[in-house]
N, C-alpha and C positions, 0 to 999 in steps of 0.2 A: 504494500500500500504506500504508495506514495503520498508526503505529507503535501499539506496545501498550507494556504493563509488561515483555513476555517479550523485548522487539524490543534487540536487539544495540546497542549503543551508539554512534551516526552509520555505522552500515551501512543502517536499516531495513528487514532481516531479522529474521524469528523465530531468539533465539537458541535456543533448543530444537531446531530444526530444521538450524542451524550446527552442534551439538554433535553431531547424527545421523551429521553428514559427518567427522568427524574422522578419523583412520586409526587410531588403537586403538579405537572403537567400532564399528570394523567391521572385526576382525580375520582374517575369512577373507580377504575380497576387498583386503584390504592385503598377506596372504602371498600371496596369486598373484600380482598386480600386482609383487612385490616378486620374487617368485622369476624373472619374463619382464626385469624392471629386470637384475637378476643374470645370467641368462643373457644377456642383450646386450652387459653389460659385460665379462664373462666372453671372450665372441666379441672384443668390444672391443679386448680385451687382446694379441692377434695384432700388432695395428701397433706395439706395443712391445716384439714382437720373443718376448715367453716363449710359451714351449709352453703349449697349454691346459694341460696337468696339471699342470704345476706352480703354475697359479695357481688349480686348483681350490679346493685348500683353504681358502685364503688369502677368496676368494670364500663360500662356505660359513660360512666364520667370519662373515662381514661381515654377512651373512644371516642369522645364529643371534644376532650382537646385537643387532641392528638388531628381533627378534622379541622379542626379552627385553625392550630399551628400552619397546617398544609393549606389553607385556604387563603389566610394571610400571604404565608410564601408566597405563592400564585400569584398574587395581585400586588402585593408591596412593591412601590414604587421603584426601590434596592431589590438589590441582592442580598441576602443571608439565608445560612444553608435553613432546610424545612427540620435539623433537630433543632437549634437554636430560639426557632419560631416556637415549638412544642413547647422547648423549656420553661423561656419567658411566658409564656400563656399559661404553662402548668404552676409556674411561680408564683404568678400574681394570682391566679384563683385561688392560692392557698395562704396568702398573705392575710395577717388580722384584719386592714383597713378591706378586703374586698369583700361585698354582703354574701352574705351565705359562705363563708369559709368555715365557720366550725362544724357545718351540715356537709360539705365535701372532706373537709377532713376525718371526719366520725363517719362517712361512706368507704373512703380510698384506706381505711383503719382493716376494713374487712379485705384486703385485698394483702396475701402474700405477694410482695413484691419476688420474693425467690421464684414463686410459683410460676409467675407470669412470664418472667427471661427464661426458664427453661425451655418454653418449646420455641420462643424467640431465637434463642442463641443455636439449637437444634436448626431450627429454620437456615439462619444465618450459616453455618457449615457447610450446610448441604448445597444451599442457592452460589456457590463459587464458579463461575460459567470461565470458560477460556480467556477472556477478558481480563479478567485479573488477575491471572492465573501469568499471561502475556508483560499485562503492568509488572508483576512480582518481579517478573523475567530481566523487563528493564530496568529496575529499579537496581538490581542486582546486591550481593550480601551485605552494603552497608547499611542498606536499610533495616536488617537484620539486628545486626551491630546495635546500631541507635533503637530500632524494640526494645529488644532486650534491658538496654539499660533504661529507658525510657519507663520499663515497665516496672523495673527494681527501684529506681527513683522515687515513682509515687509511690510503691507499694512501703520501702522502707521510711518515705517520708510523712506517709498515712497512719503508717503504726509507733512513730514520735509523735508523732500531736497525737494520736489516742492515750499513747502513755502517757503524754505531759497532763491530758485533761481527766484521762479517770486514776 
């Protein structure tokens, strides 16, 4: 493949055709995809012992920001990526000043967070298409390199400030 002007920068892909794929430009098949993700995690939520119902809503919610985030993306004027959107959106609905936050927080209270990345991050595994598989290729092992430490960095820097605080 030959790169162009349009071609994504050390991928050599069409970024045009990258931006086709994003999940807020193709927001039907990111709300289904997203509602089956939900329902699984939902199911998920049994080995944590809560009743489905009471983590219904709590799920639901997580799903209605998670749509807002991608919907914002879409349409905001900038660019910023669609988790970033999620965050900020999942943030402030859980902030004191926003109404109804201690009613989303005593809903999203029934929801094991572990429950719900399991089949998330299962998903994530599996969905590795040649693509990035390609990217990995060119990035080649120093991206490695800097994981690695990148990922021992937080991890030993997360478990100092938990020591220093409990």
């Amino acid at each position: 493949m030959k790169p162009s002007d349009t071609t994504a920068p050390n991928t050599g892909f069409d970024a045009s055709a990258l931006q086709e794929l994003r999940p807020e430009q193709q927001l039907g098949k990111t709300a289904l995809l997203l509602a089956v993700v939900c329902v699984a995690a939902w199911i998920a939520n049994i080995v944590h012992g809560a009743p489905l119902h009471q983590a219904l809503p709590g799920m639901l919610l997580l799903y209605v920001m998670v749509m807002i985030g991608l919907l914002i993306g879409r349409f905001a004027p900038f660019y910023l990526p669609s988790v970033a959107w999620v965050s900020l959106i999942s943030i402030v609905m859980t902030l004191p000043f926003f109404p109804g936050n201690g009613w989303i927080v005593g809903q999203l209270a029934h929801v094991n967070f572990l429950a719900v990345v399991t089949p998330v991050l299962a998903y994530a595994g599996l969905a590795l298409t040649g693509r990035e598989f390609t990217m990995f290729r060119q990035t080649g092992w120093k991206l490695v390199i800097v994981s690695l430490l990148v990922f021992t960095g937080t991890f030993v820097a997360s478990a100092f400030i938990a020591h220093l605080i409990i």
